[in-house]
C-alpha positions as CSV (number, residue, x, y, z in Angstrom):
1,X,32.4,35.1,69.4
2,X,35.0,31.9,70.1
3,X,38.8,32.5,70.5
4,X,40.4,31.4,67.5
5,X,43.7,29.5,67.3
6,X,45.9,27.1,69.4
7,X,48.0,24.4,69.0
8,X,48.4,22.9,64.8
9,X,47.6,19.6,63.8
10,X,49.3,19.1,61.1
11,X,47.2,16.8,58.4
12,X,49.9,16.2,55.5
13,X,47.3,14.9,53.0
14,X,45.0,16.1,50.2
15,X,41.3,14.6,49.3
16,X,40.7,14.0,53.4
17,X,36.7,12.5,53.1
18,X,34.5,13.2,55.8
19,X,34.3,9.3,56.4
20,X,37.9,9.9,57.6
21,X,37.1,12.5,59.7
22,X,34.1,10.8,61.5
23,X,33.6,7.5,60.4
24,X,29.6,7.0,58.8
25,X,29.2,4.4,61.6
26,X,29.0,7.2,63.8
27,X,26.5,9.2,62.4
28,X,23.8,7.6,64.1
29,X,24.5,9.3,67.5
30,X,21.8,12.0,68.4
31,X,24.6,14.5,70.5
32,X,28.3,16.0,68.8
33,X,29.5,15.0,72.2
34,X,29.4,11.2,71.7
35,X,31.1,11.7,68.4
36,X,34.1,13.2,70.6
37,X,36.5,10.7,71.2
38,X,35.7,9.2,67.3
39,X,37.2,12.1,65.7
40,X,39.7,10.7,62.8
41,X,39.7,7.5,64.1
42,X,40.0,6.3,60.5
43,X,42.2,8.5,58.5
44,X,45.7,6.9,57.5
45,X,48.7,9.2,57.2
46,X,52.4,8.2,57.9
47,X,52.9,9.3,61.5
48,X,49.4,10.2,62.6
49,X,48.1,8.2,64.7
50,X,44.5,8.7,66.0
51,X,45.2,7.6,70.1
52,X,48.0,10.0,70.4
53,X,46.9,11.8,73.6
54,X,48.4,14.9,72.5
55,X,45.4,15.4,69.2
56,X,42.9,16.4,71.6
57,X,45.2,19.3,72.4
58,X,44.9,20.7,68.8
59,X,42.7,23.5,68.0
60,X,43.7,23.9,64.6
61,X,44.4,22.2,61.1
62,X,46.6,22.6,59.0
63,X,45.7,20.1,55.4
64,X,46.3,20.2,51.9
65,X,43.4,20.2,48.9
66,X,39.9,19.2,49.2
67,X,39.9,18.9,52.3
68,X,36.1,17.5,53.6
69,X,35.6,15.7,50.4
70,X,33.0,12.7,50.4
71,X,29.4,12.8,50.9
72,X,27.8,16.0,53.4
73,X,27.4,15.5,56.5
74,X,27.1,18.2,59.2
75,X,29.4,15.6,61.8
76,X,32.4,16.3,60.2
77,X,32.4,20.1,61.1
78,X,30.5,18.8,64.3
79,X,33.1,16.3,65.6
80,X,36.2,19.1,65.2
81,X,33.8,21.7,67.5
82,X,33.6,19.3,70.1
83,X,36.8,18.9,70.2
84,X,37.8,22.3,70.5
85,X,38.8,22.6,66.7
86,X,37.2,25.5,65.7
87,X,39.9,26.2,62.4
88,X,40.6,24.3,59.4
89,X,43.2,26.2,56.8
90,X,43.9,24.6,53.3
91,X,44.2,24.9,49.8
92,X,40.7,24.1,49.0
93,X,37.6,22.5,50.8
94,X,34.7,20.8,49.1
95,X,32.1,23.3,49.1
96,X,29.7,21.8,51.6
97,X,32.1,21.2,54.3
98,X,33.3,24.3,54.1
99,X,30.1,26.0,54.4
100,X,28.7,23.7,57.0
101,X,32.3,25.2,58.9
102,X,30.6,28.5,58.7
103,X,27.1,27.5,59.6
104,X,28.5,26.0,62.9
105,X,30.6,29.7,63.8
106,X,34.1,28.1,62.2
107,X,36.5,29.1,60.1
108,X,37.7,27.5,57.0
109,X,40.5,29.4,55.5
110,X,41.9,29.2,51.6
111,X,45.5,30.1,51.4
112,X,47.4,29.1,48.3
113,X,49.4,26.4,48.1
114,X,52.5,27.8,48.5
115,X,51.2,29.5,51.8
116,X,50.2,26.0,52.8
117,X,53.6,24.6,52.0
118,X,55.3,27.6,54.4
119,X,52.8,26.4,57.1
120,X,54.1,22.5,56.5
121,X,57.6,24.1,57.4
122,X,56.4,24.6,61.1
123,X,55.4,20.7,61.2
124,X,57.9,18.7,63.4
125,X,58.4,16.3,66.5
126,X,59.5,19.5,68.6
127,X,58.2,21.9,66.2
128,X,55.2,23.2,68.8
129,X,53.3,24.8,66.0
130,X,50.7,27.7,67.3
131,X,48.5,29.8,65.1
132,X,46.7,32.8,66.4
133,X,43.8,34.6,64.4
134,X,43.5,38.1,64.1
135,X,40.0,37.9,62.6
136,X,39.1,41.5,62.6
137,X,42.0,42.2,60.1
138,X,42.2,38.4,58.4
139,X,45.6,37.6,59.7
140,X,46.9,34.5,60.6
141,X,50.4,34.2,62.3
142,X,52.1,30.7,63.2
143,X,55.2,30.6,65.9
144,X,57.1,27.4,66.2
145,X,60.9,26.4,67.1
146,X,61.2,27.2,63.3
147,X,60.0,31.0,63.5
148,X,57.4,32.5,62.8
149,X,55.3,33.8,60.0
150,X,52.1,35.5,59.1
151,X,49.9,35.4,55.9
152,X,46.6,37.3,55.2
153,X,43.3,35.7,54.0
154,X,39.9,36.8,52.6
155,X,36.0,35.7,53.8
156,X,33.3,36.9,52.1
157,X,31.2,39.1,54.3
158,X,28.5,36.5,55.2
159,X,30.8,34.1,55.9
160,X,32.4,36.5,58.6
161,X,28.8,37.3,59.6
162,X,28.0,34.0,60.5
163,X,31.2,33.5,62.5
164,X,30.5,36.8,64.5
165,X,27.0,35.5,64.9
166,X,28.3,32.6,66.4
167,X,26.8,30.7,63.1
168,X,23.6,29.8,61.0
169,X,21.0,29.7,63.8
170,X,22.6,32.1,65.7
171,X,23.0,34.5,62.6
172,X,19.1,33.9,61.3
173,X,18.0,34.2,64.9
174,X,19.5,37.6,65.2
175,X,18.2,38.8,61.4
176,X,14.8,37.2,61.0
């Protein structure tokens, strides 16, 4: 099973479309590592800015609502695994993106908004956000120069069966 957790990116936006998180340009490209270095090339939010050396450290994000909106496409999910993003926490996810997050052995965590607004707290220049994963007991706990804090959260049991499994194929392999 991956290692959950890293460094936070820190996405202060709701209704983030997958065109935003790999643009459909893109989708063209026959391996998820070409898509690599094209990985929210396109989204605009006050302060993010897609070259920053420092993204590709991030392993995971931290959005608002909806996140993964737009039309299904199995790059988005892709294009965050490549680059070593393997959790996405938000309010809410459109419903295909956050299964396809599952099928590929990710996590896409709900917490309610007012979670999500004690996560934003941790967002700063100097802030140094990290978020560790205790999956067995479905914990999350975030440190940063501003403290730290935990929060529980819920999976259904397949969807924690096909991150143990590693995902989809991994998970039918293993059953069928």
């Amino acid at each position: 099973m991956k290692t959950f957790g890293g460094k936070v990116l820190f996405l202060d936006r709701s209704d983030i479309n997958t065109d935003e998180i790999i643009p459909a340009k893109y989708l063209t490209e026959i391996s998820k590592e070409a898509l690599k270095p094209h990985m929210l090339e396109d989204l605009k939010i006050e302060g993010f800015d897609p070259c920053d050396p420092g993204l590709h450290e991030a392993r995971v994000i931290v959005t608002k609502a909806n996140f993964g909106c737009g039309s299904s496409r199995e790059h988005a999910p892709w294009v965050f695994e490549i680059n070593d993003i393997n959790v996405v926490i938000a309010s809410s996810f459109a419903r295909i993106f956050r299964q396809n997050m599952f099928n590929c052995g990710m996590l896409a965590i709900e917490l309610p908004e007012e979670a999500i607004d004690r996560l934003f707290k941790h967002k700063g220049t100097n802030a140094n956000a990290s978020l560790s994963v205790d999956f067995n007991n479905n914990r999350i706990a975030i440190e940063s120069d501003k403290g730290s804090e935990s929060f529980a959260y819920s999976l259904s049991a397949f969807d924690k069966a096909l991150v143990e499994a590693g995902g989809w194929v991994e998970f039918a392999d293993s059953k069928y």
